[in-house]
C-alpha positions in Angstrom: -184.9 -5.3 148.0 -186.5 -4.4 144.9 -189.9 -2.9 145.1 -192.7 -2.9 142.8 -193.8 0.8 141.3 -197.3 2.0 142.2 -199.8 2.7 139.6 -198.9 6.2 140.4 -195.5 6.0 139.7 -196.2 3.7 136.6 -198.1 6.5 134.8 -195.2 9.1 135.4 -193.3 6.3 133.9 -195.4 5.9 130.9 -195.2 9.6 130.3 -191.5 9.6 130.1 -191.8 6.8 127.9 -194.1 8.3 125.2 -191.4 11.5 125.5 -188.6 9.1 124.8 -190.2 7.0 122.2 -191.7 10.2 120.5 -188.0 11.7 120.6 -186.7 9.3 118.8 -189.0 9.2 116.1 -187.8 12.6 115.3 -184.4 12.0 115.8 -185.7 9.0 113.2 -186.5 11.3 110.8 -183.6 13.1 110.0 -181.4 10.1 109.9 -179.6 10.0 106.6 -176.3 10.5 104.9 -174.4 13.4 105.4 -176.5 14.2 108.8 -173.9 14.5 111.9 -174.9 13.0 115.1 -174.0 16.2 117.0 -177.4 17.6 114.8 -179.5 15.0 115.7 -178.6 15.6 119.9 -179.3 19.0 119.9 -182.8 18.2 118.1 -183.5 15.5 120.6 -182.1 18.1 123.3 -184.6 21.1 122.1 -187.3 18.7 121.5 -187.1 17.0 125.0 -187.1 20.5 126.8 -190.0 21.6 124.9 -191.5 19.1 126.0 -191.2 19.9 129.7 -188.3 17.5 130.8 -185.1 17.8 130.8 -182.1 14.8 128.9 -181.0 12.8 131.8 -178.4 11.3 130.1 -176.4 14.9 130.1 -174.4 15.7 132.8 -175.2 12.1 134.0 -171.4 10.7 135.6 -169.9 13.7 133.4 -171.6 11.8 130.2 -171.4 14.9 127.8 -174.9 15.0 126.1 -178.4 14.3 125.4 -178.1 11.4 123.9 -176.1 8.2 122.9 -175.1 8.1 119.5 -173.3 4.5 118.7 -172.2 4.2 115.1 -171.5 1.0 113.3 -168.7 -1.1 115.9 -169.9 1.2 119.2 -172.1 -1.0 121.1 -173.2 1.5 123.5 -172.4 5.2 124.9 -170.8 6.9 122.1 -170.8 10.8 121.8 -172.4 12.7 119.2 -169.7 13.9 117.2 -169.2 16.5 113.7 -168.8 13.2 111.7 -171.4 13.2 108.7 -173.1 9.7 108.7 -172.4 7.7 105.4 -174.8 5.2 103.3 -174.9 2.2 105.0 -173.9 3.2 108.3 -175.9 2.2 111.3 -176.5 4.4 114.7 -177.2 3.2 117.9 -180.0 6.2 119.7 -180.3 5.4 123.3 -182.5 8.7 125.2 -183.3 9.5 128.3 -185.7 12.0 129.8 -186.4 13.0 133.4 -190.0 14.4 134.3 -191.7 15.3 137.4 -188.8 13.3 139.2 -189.3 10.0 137.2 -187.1 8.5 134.5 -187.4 7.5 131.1 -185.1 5.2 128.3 -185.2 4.0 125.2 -182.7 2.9 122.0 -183.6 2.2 118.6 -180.6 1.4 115.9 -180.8 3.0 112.3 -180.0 2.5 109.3 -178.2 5.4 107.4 -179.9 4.8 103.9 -179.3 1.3 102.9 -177.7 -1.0 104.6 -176.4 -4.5 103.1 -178.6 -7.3 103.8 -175.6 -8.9 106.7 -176.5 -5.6 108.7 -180.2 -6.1 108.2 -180.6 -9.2 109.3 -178.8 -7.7 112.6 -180.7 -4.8 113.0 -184.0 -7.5 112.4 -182.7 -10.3 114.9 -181.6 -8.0 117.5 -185.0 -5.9 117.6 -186.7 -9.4 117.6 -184.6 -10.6 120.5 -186.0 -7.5 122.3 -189.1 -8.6 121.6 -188.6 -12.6 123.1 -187.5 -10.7 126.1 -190.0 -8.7 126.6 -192.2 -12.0 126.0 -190.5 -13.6 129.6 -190.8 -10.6 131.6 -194.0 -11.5 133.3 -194.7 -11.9 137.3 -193.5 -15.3 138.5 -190.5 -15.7 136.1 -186.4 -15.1 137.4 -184.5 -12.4 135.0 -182.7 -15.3 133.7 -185.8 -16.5 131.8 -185.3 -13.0 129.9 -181.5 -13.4 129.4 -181.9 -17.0 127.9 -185.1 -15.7 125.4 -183.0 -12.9 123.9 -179.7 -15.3 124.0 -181.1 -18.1 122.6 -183.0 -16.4 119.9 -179.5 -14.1 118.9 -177.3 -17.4 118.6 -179.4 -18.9 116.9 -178.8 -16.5 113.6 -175.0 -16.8 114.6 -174.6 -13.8 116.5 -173.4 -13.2 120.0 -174.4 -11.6 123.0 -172.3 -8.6 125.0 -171.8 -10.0 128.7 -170.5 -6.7 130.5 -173.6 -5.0 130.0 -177.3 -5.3 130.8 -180.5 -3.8 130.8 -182.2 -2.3 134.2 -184.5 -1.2 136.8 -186.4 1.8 136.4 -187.8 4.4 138.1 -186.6 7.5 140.1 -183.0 6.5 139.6 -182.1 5.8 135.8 -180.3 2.4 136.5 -182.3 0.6 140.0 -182.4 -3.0 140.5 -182.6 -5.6 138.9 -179.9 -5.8 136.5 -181.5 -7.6 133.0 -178.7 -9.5 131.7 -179.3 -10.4 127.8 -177.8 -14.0 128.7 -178.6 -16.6 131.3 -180.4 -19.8 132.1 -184.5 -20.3 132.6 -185.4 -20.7 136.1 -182.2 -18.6 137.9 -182.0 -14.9 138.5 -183.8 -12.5 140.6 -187.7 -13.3 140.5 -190.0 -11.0 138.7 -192.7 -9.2 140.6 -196.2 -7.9 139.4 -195.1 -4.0 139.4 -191.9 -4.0 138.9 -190.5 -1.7 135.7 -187.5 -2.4 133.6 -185.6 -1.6 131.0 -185.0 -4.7 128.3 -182.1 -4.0 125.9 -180.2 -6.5 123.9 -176.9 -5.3 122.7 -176.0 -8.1 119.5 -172.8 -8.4 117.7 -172.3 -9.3 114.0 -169.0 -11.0 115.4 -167.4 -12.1 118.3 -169.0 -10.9 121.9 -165.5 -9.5 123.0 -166.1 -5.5 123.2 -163.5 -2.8 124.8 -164.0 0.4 126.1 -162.6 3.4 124.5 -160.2 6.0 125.8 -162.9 8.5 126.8 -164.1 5.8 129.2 -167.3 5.6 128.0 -167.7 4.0 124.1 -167.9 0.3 124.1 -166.4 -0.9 120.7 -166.8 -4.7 119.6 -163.3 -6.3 120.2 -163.3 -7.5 115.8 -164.5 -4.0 114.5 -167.8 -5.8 113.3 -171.0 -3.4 113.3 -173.2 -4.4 116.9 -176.9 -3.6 117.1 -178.9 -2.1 120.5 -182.2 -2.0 121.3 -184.1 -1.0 124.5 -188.0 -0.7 125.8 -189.4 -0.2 128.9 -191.7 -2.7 130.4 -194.2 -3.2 133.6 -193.8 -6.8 134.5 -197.3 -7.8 135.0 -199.5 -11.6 135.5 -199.4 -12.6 132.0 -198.3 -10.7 129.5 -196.0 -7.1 130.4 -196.8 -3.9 129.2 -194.6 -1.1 127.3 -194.5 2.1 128.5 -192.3 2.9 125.9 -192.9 1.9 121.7 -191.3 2.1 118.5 -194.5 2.8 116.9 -194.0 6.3 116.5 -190.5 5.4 114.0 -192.2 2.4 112.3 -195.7 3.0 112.2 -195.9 6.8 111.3 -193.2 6.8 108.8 -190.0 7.9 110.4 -188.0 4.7 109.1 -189.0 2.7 105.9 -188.3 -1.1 105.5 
């Protein structure tokens, strides 16, 4: 049974999504060639802590660090490594915090410098898909109404959607019920209830959908090697319209990322 968050537990929610949204901003702004991934999560790391919280990805099922650092064909859950990123790479950031018991998550993907116009159009399509999600997760609708918007609207450019992974519940737990699927059909899945918060995060491939997971048993690769994009908000499903408890308005808005 999944039940819907109090207006108490909402604003706790919020909070960690302003920490996560504001983290990646700053991980934002020292993306750029040459920069390894292992810099950028101990930034995030000091910078969450700071902040009074504490990276709830580290430690989380013997995951190794603050944050998810997927470059170029890593869909999801790579580890920060001593690699230097290179012009035209792109990096996958997915953070979590944990404050005053509650959860938050988040992902924005990167570009390293400049990135050929194949990739941008990814990077653009995907964050848009997000966006035609978040559009369908009002009160009333099934979680397949969300899977079709972001499916639909990623095929349509020629792209393709990973099937073994989803987005997610929020709350005390990082991953509760429901499970967000970035695929489906209008009218089926579990039905959305005024309250209820969730995470919304297409994961688009340039290629095929076919992904693998890596020997560490955590990296999801795409099955062709192509580059795959990930993107993630959290959202209130309310009557109407949701609302974001987390943004990307701190990257685009305030300058960490130019277009």
């Amino acid at each position: 049974m999944v039940r819907p968050k109090t207006e108490e537990e909402i604003e706790l929610l919020r909070i960690n999504g302003d920490l996560v949204s504001r983290t990646l901003a700053e991980v934002g702004k020292m993306v750029a060639p040459g920069v390894t991934t292992a810099k950028l999560n101990e930034m995030a790391e000091t910078f969450i802590r700071d902040h009074g919280a504490v990276p709830s990805f580290k430690g989380f099922e013997g995951f190794p660090a603050a944050l998810c650092m997927s470059v170029n064909d890593v869909v999801v859950h790579g580890f920060p490594s001593e690699r230097p990123l290179e012009e035209g790479d792109i990096v996958s950031v997915d953070c979590g915090t944990l404050y005053k018991g509650y959860n938050g998550d988040s992902a924005y993907t990167f570009p390293v410098g400049e990135v050929d116009s194949e990739t941008r159009k990814l990077l653009d399509v995907t964050k848009a898909s997000l966006y035609k999600g978040i559009e369908a997760a009002v009160a009333g609708n099934r979680t397949g109404d969300i899977g079709y918007a972001v499916q639909s609207y990623a095929e349509s450019f020629g792209f393709s959607v990973v099937r073994e992974l989803e987005g997610h519940g929020l709350g005390k737990e990082m991953h509760e019920d429901p499970g967000i699927p970035n695929y489906g059909r209008r009218g089926h899945g579990a039905r959305l209830q005024n309250g209820m918060v969730i995470c919304i995060e297409p994961m688009i491939c340039a290629g095929g959908r076919g992904v693998y997971l890596a020997k560490n048993g955590w990296a999801v690769h795409t099955s062709d090697h192509r580059n795959a994009a990930h993107y993630e908000l959290t959202v209130v499903v309310r009557h109407g319209k949701a609302e974001q408890l987390s943004t990307f308005d701190y990257i685009e808005k305030d300058g960490s990322i130019k277009f």
